[in-house]
C-alpha positions in Angstrom: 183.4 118.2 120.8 186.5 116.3 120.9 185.9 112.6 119.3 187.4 110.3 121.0 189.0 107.0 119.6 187.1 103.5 120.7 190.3 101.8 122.0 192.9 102.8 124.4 190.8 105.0 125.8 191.1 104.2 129.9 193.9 106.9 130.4 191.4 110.0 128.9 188.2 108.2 130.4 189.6 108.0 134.0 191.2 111.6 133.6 187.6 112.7 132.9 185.8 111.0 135.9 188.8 112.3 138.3 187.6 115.5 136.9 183.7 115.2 137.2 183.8 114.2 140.6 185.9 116.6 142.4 183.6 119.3 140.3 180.4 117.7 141.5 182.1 118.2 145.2 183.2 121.7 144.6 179.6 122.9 142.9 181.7 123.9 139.8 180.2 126.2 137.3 178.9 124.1 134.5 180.8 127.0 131.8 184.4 125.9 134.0 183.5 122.5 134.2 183.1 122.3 130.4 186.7 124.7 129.5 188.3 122.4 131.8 187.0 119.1 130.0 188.9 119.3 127.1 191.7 121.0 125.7 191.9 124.8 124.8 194.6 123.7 121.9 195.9 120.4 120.1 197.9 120.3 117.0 198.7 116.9 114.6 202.2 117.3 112.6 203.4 115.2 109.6 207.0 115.1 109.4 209.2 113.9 106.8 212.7 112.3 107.9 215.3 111.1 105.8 216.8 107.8 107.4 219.9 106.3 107.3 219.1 104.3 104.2 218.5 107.3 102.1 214.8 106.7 102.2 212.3 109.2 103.7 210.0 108.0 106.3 206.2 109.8 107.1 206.0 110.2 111.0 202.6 111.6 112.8 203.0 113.7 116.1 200.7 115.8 118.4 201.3 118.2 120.7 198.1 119.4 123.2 197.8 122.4 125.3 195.1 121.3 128.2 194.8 125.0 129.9 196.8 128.3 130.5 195.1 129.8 132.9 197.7 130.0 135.5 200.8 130.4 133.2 202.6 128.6 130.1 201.8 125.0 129.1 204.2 122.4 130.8 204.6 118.8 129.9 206.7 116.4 128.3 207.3 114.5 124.9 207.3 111.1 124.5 208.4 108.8 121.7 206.9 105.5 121.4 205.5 103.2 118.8 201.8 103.4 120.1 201.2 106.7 121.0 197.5 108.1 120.5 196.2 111.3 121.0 193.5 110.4 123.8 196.5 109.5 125.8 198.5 113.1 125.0 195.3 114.7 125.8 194.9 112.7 129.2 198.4 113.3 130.3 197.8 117.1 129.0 195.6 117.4 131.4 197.3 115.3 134.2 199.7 118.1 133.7 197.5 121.1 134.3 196.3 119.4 138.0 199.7 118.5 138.8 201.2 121.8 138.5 198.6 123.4 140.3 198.9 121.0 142.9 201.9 121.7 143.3 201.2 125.9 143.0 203.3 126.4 140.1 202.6 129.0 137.7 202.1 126.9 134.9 199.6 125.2 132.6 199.9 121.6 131.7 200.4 120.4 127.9 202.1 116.9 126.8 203.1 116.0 123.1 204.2 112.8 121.3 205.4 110.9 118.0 204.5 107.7 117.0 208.0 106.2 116.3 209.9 103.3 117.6 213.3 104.7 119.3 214.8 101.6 120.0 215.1 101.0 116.2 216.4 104.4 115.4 219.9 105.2 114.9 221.0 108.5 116.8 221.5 111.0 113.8 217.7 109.5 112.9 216.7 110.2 116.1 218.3 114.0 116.4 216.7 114.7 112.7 213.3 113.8 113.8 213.4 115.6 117.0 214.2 118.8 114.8 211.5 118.0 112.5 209.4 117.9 114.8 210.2 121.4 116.9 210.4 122.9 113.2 206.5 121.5 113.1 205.6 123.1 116.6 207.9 126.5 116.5 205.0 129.0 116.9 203.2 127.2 119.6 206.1 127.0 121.9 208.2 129.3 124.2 209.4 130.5 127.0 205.9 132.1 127.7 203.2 130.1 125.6 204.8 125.9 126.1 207.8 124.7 127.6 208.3 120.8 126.1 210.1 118.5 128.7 211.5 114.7 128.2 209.1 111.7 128.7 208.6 108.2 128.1 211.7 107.3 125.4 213.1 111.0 125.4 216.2 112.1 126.9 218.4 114.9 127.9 220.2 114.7 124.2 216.8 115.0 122.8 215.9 118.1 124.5 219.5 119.3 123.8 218.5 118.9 119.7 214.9 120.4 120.5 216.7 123.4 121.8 219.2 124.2 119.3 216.8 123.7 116.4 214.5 126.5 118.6 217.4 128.4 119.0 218.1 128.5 115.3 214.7 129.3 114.5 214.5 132.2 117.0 218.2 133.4 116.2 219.2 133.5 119.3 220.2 131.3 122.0 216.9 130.3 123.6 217.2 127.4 126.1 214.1 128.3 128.7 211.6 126.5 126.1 213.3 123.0 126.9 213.7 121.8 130.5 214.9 118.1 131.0 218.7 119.6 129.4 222.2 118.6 129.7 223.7 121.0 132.2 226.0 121.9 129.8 222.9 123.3 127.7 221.7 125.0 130.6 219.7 122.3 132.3 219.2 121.8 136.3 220.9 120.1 139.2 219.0 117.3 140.9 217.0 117.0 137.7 218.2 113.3 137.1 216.2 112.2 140.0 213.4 114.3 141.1 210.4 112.7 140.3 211.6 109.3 142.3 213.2 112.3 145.0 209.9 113.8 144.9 207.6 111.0 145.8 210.1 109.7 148.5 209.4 113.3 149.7 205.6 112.1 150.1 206.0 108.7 151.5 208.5 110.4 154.4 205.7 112.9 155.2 202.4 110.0 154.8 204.7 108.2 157.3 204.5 110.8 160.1 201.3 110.9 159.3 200.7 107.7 160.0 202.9 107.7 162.5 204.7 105.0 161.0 208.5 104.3 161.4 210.1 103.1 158.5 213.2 102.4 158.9 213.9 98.6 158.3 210.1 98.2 157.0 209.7 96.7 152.7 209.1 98.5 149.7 208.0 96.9 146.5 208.7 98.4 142.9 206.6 98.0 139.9 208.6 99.6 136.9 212.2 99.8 137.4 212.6 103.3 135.1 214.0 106.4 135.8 211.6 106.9 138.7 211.5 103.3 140.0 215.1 102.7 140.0 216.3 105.7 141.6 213.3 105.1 143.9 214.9 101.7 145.4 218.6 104.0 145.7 216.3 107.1 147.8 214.3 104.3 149.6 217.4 103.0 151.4 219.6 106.3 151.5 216.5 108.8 152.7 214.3 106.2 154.2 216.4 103.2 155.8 214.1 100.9 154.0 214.8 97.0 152.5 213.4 97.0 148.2 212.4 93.0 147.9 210.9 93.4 144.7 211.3 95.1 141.6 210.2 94.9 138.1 210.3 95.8 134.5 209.1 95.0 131.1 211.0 91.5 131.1 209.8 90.7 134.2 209.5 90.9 138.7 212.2 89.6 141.0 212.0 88.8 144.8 214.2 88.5 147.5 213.4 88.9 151.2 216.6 90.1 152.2 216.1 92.8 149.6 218.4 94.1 147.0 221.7 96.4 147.1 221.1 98.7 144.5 224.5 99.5 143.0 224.2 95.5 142.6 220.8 95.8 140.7 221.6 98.6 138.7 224.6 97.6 137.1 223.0 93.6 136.1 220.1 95.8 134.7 222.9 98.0 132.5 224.8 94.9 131.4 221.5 92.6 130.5 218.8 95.2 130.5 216.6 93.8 132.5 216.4 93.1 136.3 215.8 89.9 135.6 217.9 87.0 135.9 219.3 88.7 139.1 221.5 86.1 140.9 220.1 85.1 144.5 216.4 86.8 143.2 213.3 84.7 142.7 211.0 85.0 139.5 207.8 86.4 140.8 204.5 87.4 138.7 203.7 91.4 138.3 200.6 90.5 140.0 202.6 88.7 143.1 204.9 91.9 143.1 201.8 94.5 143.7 200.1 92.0 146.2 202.9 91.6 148.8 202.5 92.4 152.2 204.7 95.8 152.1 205.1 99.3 154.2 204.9 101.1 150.8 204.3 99.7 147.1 205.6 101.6 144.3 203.7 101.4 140.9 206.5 103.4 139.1 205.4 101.9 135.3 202.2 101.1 133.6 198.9 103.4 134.1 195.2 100.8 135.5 198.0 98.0 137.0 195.5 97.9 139.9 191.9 97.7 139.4 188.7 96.5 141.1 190.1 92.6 140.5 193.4 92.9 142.7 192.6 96.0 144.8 191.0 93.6 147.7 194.4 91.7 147.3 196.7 94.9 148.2 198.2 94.2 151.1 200.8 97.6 151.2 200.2 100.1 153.9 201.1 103.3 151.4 201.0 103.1 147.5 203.1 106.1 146.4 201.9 106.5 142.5 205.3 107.6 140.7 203.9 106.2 137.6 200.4 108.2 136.0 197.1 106.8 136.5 198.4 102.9 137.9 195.3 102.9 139.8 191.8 103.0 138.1 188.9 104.8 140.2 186.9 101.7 141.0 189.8 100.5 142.8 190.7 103.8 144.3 187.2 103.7 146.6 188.0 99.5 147.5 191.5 100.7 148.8 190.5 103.5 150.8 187.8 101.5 152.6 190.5 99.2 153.4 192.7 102.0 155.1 195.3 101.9 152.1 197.6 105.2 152.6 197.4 106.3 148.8 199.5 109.4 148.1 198.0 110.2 144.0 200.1 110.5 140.9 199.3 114.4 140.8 201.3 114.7 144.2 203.7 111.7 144.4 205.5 111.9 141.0 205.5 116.1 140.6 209.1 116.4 141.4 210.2 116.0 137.8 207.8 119.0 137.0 208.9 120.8 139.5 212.6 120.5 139.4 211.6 121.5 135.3 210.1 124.9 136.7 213.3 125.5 139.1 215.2 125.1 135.5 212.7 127.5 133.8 213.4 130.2 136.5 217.3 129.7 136.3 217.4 129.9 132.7 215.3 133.2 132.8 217.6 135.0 135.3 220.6 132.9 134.3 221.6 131.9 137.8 222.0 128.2 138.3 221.8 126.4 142.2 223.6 123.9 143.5 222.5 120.2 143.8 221.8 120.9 147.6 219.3 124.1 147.1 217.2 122.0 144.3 216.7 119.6 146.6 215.7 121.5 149.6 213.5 123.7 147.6 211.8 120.4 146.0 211.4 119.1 149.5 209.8 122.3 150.8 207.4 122.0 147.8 206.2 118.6 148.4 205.9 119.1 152.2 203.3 122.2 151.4 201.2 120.3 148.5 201.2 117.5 150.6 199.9 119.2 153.7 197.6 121.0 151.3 196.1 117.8 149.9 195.9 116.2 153.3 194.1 119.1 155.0 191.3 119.3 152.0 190.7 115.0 152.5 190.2 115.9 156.3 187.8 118.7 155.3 185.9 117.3 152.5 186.2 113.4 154.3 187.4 112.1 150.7 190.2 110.3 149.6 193.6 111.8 148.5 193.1 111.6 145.0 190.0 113.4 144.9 191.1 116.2 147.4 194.9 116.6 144.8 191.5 117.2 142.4 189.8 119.4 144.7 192.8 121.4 144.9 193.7 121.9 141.9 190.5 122.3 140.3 189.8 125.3 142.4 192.9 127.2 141.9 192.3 126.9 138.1 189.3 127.8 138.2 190.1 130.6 140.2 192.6 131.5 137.9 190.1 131.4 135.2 187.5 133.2 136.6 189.6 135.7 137.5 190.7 136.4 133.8 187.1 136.7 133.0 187.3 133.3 131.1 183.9 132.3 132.8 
């Protein structure tokens, strides 16, 4: 059994009681329930990497396969200081839901380095991101794992990854890297389609609702990729008024809300939204407890827990970031009538704007900005219906029927290939 480190461990613990609970509903079979616990593959890499200084430097990494029962492993690769495996193996797993959620024939995997980007020069950067597809070569491809960016990678990155494939392989090979340049064969509408994606969700939980929103307040927590091209989607897809926003350095708030070309380019000169003229300083926990149509948590994973949950005061919490609300809090906010539309639905663009790159790159046919987004839209629409009907029938809430759904089909899936 997998061992587990004593700290940092809410990300894997709350993966696993998402897990036990929708198999408890679902009468699982206790052989599935324990495949589907933990991962079917994880591998640690050393790497060496010469700096600039002429010095080489040791750097640890992990990649984790959760389950392939459906198709190829999917997931991203993150670079950051504090990386630990419990979290790659959470969000390996976070992967395998989502992409069934969203009925795409994939797996979910998720990988990492424990490195500090920001104090990397670019040629450092590029030779460790080499070093570290030389370390996983034979576990990915086109058919076994297809890598993706993540927190502190980019579209350069993946570039690197997929050249030093392609050199390994001998041949031009750019399906085992999504996230690309478009010049390296990556996909339209990529940019924004896990903040595209979720607004998606929030458009269909207002009909729902029957809720017009139009004119109504939003609230961002993380001002990211997702969060910030959540506040430009917000106002072009939605009609609605962003009064606060946040990031590492800090929240802002302003009633009359914020223009985002304004935002955007005092976050690029200063990096941080803070400091905004006309904005007020505002705590994180002020941001996530004002009265809003929809609150965004678009950074951090457990920013709303049993402690501020009877505070919430939105009417739909679209979860672009993974895992910002702990289960504890999930059951206070449904019984308060809180719309919550779950990480494994709301921020599944990205992944599935990555599998629209997969299938171009395999018949090397490449769609215009205007069919990736109406093929993401119809997605979302029929994972979102799907995930509304199963809360209705099972009387849960939405995060347990996204695990409902998903669950099964994997475990269909597994079944099926005699796994079981």
């Amino acid at each position: 059994m997998i061992q587990i480190p004593q700290s940092a461990q809410t990300s894997y613990n709350t993966s696993q009681k998402q897990l036990e609970e929708a198999a408890a509903i679902i009468e699982l079979d206790p052989a599935a329930y324990e495949l589907l616990r933990r991962p079917l593959r994880e591998l640690h890499v050393t790497m060496t990497v010469k700096m600039d200084n002429g010095r080489t430097k040791i750097f640890q990494g992990f990649r984790v396969q959760h389950n392939d029962a459906r198709g190829p492993n999917k997931g991203g690769i993150r670079f950051h200081p504090d990386e630990t495996i419990d979290t790659i193996r959470a969000l390996a797993s976070w992967m395998t839901w989502k992409t069934s959620v969203m009925d795409l024939p994939l797996g979910g995997g998720k990988g990492g380095v424990i490195c500090n980007p920001k104090t990397m020069s670019t040629s450092e950067l590029e030779r460790l991101s080499r070093a570290y597809i030389r370390q996983l070569g034979s576990f990915l491809g086109p058919e076994k794992d297809i890598p993706a960016p993540d927190v502190y990678t980019t579209s350069q990155i993946m570039g690197w990854m997929a050249d030093e494939y392609s050199i390994m392989q001998g041949k031009n090979t750019f399906g085992v890297i999504t996230g690309k340049p478009l010049a390296l064969c990556g996909s339209a509408g990529r940019g924004d389609a896990t903040a595209r994606g979720g607004i998606y969700c929030v458009r269909n939980a207002s009909e729902t609702l029957g809720l017009n929103l139009a004119g109504e307040r939003a609230a961002i927590q993380g001002y990211g990729n997702a969060g910030s091209n959540a506040h430009k989607l917000a106002i072009q897809l939605l009609g609605m008024k962003v009064i606060a926003v946040s990031d590492s350095s800090g929240s802002i708030y302003n009633p009359d809300g914020f223009l985002y070309d304004a935002l955007m380019a005092h976050k690029k000169k200063t990096g941080s939204v803070t400091f905004f003229p006309g904005a007020a300083a505002i705590s994180d926990k002020e941001l996530l407890e004002l009265d809003v149509a929809v609150l965004f948590p678009a950074a951090l994973d457990s920013v709303i827990t049993k402690t501020n949950a009877p505070d919430i005061r939105a009417k739909i919490i679209a979860e672009l970031a993974n895992g910002p609300i702990t289960p504890e809090a999930d059951a206070i906010l449904y019984n308060k009538g809180i719309y919550i539309i779950p990480d494994l639905l709301c921020n599944a663009g990205g992944v599935t704007v990555s599998y629209f790159e997969m299938v171009q790159n395999a018949y090397g046919y490449y769609w215009d900005e205007e069919q990736v987004h109406q093929r993401l839209e119809n997605k979302m629409k029929t994972a979102f219906l799907a995930v509304q009907q199963t809360s209705q029938t099972y009387k849960v809430h939405n995060r347990l029927a996204a695990y409902i759904v998903a669950v099964k089909r994997v475990a269909d899936a597994m079944k099926l290939r005699g796994w079981y």
